[in-house]
PDBQT receptor file of N, H, CA, C and O in Angstrom, charges set to zero:
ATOM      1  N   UNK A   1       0.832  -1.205   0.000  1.00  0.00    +0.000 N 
ATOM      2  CA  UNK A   1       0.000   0.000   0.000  1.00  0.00    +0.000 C 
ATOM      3  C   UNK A   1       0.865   1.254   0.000  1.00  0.00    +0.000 C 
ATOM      4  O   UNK A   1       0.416   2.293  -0.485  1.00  0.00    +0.000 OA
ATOM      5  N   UNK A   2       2.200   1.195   0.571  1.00  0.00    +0.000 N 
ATOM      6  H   UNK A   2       2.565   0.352   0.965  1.00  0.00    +0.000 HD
ATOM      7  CA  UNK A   2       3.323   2.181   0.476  1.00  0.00    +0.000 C 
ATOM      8  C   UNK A   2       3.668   2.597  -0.586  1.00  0.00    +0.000 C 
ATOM      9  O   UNK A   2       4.231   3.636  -0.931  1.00  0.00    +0.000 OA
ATOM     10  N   UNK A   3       3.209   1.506  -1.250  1.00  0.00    +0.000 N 
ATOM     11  H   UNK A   3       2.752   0.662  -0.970  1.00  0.00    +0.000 HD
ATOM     12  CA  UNK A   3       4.247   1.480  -2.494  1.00  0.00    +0.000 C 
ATOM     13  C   UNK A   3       3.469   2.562  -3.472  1.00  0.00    +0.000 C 
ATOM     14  O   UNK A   3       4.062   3.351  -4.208  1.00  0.00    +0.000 OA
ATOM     15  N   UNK A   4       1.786   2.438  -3.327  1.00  0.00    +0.000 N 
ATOM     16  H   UNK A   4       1.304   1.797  -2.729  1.00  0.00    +0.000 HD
ATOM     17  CA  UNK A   4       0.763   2.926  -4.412  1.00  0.00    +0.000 C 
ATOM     18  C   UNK A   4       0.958   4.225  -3.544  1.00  0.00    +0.000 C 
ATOM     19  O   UNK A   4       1.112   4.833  -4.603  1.00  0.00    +0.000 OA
ATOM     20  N   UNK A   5       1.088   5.162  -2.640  1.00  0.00    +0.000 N 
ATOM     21  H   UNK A   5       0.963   4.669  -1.780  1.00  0.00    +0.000 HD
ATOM     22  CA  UNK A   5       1.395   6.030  -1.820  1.00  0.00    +0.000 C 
ATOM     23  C   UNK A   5       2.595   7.292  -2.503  1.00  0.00    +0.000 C 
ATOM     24  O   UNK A   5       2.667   8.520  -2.489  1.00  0.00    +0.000 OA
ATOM     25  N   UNK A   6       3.668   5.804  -3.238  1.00  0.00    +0.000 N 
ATOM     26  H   UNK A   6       3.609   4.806  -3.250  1.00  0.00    +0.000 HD
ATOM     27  CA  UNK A   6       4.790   7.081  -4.127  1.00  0.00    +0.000 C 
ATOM     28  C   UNK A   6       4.652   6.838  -5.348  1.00  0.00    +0.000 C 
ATOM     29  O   UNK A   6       5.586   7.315  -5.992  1.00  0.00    +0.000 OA
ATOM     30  N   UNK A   7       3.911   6.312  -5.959  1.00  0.00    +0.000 N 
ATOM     31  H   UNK A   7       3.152   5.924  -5.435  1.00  0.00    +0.000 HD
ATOM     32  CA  UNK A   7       3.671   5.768  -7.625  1.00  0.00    +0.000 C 
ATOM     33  C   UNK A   7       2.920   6.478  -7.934  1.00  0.00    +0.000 C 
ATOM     34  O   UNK A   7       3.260   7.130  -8.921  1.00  0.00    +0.000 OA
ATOM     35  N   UNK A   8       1.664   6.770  -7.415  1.00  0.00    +0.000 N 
ATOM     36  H   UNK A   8       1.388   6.240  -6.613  1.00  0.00    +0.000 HD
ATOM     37  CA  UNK A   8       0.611   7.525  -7.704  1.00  0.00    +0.000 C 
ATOM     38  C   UNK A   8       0.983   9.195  -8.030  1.00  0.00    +0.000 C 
ATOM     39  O   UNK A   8       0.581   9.839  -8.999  1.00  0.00    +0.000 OA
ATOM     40  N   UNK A   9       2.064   9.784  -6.676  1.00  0.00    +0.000 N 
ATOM     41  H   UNK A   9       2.391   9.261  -5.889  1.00  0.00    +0.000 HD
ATOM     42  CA  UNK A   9       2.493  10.972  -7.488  1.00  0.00    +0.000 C 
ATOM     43  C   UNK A   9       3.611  11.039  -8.712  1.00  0.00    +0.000 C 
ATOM     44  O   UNK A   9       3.838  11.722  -9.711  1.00  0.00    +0.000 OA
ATOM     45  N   UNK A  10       4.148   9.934  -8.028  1.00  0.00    +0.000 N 
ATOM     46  H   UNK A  10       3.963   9.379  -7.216  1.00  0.00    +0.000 HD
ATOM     47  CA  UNK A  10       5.103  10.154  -8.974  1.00  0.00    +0.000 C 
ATOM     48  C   UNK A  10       4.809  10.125 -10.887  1.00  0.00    +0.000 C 
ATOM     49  O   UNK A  10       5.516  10.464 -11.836  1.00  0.00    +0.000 OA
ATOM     50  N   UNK A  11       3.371   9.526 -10.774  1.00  0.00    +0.000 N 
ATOM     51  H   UNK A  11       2.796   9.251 -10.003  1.00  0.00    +0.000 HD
ATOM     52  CA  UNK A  11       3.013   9.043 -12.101  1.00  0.00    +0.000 C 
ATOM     53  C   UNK A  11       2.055  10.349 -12.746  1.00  0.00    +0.000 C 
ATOM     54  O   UNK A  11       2.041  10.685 -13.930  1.00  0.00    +0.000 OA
ATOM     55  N   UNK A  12       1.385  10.885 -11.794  1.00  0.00    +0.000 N 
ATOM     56  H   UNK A  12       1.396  10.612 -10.832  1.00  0.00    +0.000 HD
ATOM     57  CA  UNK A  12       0.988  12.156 -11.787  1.00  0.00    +0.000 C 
ATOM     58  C   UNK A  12       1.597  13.554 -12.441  1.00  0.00    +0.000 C 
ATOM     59  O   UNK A  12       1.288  14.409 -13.271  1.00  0.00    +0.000 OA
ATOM     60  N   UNK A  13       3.133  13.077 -11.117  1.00  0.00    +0.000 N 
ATOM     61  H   UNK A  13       3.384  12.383 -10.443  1.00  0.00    +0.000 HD
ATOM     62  CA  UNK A  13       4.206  14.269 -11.681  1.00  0.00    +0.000 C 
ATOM     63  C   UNK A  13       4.582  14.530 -12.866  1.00  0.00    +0.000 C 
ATOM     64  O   UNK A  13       4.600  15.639 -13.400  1.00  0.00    +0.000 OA
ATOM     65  N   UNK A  14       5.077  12.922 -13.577  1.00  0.00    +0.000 N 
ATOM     66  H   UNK A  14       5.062  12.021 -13.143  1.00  0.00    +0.000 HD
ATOM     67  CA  UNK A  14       5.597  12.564 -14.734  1.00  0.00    +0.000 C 
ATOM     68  C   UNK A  14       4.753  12.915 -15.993  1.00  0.00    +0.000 C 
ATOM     69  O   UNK A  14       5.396  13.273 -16.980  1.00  0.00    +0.000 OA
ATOM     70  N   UNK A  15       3.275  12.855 -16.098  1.00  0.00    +0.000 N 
ATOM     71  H   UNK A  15       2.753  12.564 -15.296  1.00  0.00    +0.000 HD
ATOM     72  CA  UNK A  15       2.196  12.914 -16.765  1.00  0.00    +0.000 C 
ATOM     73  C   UNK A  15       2.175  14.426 -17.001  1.00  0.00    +0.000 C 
ATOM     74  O   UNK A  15       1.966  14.849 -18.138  1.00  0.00    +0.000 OA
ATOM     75  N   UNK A  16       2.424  15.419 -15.776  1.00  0.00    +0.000 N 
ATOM     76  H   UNK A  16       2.594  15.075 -14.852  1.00  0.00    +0.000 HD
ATOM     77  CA  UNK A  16       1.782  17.249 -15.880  1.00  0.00    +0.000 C 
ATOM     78  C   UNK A  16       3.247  17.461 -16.385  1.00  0.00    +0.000 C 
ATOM     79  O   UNK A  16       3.196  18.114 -17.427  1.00  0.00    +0.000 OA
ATOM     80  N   UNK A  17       4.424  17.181 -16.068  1.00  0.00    +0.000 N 
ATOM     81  H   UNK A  17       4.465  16.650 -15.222  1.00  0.00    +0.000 HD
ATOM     82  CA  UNK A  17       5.742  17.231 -16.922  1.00  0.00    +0.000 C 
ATOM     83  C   UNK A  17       5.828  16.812 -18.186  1.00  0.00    +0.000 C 
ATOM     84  O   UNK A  17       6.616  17.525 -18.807  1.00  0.00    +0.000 OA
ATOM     85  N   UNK A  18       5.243  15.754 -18.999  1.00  0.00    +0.000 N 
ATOM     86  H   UNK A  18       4.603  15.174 -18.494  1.00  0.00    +0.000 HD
ATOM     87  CA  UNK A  18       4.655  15.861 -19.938  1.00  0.00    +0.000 C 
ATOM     88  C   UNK A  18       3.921  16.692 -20.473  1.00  0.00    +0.000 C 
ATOM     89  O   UNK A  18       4.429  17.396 -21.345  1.00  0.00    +0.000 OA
ATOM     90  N   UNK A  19       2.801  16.839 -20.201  1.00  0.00    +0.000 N 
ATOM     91  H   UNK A  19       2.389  16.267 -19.492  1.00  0.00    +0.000 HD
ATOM     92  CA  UNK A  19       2.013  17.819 -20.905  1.00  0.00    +0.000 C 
ATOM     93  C   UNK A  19       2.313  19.345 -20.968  1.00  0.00    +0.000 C 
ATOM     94  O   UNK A  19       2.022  20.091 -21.903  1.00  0.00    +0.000 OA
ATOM     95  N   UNK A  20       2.950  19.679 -19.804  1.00  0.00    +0.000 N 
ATOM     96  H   UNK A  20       3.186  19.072 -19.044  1.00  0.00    +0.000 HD
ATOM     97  CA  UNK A  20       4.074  20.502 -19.655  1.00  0.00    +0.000 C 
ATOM     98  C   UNK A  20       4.860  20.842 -20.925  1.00  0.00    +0.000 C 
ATOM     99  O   UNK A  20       4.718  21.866 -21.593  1.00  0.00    +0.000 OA
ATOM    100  N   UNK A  21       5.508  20.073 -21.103  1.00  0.00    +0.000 N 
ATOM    101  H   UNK A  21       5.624  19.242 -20.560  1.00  0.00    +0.000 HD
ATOM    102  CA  UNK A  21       6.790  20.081 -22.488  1.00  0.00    +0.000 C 
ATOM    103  C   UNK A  21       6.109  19.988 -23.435  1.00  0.00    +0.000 C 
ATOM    104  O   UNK A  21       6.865  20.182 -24.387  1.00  0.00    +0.000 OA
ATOM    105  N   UNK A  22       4.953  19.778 -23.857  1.00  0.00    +0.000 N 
ATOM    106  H   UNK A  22       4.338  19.620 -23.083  1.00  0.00    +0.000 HD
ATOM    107  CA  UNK A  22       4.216  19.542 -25.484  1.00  0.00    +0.000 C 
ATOM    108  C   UNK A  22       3.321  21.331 -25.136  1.00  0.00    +0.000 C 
ATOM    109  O   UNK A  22       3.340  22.164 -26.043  1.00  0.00    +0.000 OA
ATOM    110  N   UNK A  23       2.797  21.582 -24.111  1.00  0.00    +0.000 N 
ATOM    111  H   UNK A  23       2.781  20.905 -23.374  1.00  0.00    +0.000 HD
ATOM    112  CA  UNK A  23       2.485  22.816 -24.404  1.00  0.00    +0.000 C 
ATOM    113  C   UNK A  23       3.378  23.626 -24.757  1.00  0.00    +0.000 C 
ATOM    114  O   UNK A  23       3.095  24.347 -25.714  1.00  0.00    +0.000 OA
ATOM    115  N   UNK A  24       4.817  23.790 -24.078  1.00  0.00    +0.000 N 
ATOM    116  H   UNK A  24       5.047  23.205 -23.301  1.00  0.00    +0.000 HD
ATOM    117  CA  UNK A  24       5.849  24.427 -24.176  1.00  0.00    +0.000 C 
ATOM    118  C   UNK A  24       6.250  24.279 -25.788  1.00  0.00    +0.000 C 
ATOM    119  O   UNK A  24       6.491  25.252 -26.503  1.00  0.00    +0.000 OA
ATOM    120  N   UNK A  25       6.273  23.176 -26.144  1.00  0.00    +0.000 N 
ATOM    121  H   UNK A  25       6.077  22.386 -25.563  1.00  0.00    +0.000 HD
ATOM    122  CA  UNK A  25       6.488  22.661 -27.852  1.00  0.00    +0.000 C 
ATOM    123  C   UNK A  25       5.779  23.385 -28.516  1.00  0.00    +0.000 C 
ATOM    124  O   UNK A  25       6.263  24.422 -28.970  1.00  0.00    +0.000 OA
ATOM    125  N   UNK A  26       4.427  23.045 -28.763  1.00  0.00    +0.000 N 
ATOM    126  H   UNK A  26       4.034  22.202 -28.394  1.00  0.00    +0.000 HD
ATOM    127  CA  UNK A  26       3.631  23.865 -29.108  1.00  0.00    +0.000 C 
ATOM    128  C   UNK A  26       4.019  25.457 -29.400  1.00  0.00    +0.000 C 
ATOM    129  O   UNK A  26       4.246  26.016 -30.473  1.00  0.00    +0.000 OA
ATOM    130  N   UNK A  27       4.008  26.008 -27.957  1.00  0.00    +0.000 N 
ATOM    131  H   UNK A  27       3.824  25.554 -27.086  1.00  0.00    +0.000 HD
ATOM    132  CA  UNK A  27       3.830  27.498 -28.023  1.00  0.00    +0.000 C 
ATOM    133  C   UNK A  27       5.021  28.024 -28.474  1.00  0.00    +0.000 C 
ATOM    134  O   UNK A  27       4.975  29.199 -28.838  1.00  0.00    +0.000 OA
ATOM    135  N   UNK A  28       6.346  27.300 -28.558  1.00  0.00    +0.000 N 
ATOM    136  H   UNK A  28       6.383  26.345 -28.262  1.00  0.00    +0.000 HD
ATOM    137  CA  UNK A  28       7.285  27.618 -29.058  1.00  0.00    +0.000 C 
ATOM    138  C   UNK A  28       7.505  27.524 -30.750  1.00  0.00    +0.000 C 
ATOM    139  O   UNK A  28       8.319  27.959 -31.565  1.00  0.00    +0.000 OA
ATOM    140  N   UNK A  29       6.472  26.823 -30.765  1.00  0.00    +0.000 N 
ATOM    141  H   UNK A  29       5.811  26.470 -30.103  1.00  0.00    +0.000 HD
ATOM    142  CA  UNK A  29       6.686  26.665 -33.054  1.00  0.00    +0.000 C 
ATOM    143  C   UNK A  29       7.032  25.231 -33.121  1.00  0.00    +0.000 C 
ATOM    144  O   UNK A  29       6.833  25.086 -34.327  1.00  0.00    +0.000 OA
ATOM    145  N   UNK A  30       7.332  24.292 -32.791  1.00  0.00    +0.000 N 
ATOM    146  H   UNK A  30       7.494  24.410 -31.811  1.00  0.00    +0.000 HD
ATOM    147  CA  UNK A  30       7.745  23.068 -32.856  1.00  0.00    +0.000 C 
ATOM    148  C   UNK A  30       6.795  22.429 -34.066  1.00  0.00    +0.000 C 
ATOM    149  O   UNK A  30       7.006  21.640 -34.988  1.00  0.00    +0.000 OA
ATOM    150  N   UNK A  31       5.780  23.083 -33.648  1.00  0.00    +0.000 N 
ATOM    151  H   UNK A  31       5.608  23.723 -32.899  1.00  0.00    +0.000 HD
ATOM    152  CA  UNK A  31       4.633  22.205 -34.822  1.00  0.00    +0.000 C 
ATOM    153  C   UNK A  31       4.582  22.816 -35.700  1.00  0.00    +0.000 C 
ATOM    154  O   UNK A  31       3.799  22.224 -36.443  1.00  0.00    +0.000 OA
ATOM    155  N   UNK A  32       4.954  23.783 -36.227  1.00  0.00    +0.000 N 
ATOM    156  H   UNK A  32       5.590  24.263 -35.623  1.00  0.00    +0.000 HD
ATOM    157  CA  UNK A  32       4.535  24.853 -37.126  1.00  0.00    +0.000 C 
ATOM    158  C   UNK A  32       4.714  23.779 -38.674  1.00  0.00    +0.000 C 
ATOM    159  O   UNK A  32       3.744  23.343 -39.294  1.00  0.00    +0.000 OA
ATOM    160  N   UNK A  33       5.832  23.584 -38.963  1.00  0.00    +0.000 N 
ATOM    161  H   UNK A  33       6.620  23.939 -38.460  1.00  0.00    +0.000 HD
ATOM    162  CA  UNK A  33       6.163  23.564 -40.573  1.00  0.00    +0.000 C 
ATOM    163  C   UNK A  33       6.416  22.075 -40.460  1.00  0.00    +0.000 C 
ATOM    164  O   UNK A  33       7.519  21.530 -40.436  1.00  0.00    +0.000 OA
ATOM    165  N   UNK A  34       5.148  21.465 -40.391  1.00  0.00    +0.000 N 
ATOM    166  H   UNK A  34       4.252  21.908 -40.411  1.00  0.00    +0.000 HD
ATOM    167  CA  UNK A  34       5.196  19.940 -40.639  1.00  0.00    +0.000 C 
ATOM    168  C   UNK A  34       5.851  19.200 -41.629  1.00  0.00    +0.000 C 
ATOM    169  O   UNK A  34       6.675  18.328 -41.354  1.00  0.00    +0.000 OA
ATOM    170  N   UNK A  35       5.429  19.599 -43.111  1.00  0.00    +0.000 N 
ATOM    171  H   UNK A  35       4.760  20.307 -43.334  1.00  0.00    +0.000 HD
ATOM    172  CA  UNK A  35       5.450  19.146 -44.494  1.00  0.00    +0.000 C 
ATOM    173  C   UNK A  35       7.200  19.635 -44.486  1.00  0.00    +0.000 C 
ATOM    174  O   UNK A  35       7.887  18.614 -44.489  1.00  0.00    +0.000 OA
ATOM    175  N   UNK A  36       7.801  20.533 -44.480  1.00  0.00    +0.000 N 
ATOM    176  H   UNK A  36       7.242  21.362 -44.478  1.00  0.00    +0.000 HD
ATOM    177  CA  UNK A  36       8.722  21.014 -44.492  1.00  0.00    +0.000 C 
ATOM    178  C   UNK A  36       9.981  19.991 -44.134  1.00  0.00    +0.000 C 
ATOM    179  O   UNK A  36      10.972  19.895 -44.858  1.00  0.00    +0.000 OA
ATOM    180  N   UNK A  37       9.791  19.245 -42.911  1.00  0.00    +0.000 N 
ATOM    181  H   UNK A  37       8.986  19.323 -42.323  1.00  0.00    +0.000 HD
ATOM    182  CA  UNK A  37      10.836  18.478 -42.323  1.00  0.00    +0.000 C 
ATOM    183  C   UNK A  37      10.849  16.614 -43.396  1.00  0.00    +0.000 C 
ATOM    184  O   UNK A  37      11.826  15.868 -43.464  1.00  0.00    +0.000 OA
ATOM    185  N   UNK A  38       9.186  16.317 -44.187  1.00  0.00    +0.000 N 
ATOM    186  H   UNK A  38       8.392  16.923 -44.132  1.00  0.00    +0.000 HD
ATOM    187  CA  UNK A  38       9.126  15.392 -45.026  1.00  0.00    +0.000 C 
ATOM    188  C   UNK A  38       9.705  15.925 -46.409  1.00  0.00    +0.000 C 
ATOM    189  O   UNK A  38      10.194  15.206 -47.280  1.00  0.00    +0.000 OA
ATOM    190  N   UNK A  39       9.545  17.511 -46.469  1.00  0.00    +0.000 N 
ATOM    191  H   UNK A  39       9.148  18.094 -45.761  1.00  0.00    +0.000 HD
ATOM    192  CA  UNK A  39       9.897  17.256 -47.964  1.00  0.00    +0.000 C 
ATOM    193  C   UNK A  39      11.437  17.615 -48.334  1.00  0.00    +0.000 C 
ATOM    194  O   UNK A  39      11.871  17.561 -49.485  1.00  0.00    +0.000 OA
ATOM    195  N   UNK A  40      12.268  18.021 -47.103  1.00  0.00    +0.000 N 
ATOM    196  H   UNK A  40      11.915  18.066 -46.168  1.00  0.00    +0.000 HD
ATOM    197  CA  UNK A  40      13.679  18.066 -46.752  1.00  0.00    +0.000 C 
ATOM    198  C   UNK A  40      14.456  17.373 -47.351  1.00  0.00    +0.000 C 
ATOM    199  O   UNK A  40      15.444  17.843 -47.915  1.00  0.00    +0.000 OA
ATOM    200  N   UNK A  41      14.106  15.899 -47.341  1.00  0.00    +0.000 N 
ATOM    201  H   UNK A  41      13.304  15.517 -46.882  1.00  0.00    +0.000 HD
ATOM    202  CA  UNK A  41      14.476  14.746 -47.885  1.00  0.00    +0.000 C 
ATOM    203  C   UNK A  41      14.962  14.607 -49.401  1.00  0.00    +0.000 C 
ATOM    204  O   UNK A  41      16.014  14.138 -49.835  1.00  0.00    +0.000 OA
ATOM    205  N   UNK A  42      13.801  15.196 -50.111  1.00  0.00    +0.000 N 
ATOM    206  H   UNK A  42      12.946  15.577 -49.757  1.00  0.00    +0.000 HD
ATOM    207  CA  UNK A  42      13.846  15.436 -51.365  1.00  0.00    +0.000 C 
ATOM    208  C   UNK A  42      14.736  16.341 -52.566  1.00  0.00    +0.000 C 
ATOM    209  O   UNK A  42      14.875  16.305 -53.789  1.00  0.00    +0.000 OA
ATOM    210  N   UNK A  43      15.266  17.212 -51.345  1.00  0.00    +0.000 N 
ATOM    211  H   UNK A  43      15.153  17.241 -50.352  1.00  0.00    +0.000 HD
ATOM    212  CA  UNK A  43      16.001  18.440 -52.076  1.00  0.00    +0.000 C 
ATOM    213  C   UNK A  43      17.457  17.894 -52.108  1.00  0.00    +0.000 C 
ATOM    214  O   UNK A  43      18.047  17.279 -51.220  1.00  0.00    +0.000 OA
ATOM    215  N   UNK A  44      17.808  18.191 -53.094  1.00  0.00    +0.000 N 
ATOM    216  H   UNK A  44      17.328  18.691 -53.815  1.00  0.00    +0.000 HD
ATOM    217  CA  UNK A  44      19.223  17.633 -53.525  1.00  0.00    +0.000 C 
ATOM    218  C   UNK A  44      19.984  19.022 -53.430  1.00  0.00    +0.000 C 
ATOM    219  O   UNK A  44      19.548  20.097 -53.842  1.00  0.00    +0.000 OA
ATOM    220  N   UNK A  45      21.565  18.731 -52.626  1.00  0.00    +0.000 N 
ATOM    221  H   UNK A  45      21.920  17.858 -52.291  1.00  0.00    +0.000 HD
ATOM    222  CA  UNK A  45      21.882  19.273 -52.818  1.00  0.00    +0.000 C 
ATOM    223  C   UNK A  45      23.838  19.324 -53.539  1.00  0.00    +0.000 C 
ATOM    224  O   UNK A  45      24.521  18.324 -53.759  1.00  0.00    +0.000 OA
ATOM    225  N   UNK A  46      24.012  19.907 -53.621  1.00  0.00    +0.000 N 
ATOM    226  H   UNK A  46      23.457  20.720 -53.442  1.00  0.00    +0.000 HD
ATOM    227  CA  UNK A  46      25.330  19.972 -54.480  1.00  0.00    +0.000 C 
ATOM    228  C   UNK A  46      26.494  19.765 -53.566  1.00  0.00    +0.000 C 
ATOM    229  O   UNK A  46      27.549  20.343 -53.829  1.00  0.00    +0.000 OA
ATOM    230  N   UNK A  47      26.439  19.312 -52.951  1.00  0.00    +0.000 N 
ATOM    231  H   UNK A  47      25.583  18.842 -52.737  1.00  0.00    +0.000 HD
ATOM    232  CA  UNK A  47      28.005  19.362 -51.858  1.00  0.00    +0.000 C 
ATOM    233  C   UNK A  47      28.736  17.960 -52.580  1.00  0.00    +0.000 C 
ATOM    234  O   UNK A  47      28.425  16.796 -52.834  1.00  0.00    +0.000 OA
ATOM    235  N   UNK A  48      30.162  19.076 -52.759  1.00  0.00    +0.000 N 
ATOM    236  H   UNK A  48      30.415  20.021 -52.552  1.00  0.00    +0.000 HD
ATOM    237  CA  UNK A  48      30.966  17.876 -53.331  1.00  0.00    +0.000 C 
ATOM    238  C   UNK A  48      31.343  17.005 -51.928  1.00  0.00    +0.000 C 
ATOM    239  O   UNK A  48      31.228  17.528 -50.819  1.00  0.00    +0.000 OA
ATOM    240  N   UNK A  49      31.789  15.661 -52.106  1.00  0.00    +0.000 N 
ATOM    241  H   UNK A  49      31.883  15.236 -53.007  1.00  0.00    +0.000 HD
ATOM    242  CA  UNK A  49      32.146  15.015 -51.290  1.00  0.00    +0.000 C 
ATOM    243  C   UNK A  49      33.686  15.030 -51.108  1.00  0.00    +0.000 C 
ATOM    244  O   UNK A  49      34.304  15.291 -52.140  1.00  0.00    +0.000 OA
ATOM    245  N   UNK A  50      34.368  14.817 -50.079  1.00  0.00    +0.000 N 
ATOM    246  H   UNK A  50      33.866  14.604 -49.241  1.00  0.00    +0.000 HD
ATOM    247  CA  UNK A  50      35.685  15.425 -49.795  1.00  0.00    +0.000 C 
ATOM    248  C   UNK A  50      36.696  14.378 -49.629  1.00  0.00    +0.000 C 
ATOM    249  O   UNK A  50      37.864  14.680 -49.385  1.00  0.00    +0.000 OA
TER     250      UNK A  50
């Protein structure tokens, strides 16, 4: 029963620290330019190899 006593916050804590960091993501632009990071891939670029 001790045990559910420190799990419970601790799982709590871990969860609002989560959601925490994705709001923070969010409000910082993280999501902004989705398509951008798939179509990255595609662009060729000219760098000679050394």
């Amino acid at each position: 029963m001790t045990g559910l006593a420190v799990l419970v916050p601790v799982a709590l804590g871990l969860g609002l620290a989560g959601l925490a960091a994705f709001f923070w993501a969010a409000r910082s632009g993280q999501f902004e330019d989705l398509d951008g990071a798939a179509l990255r891939i595609l662009i060729e670029e000219d760098d000679e190899a050394a």
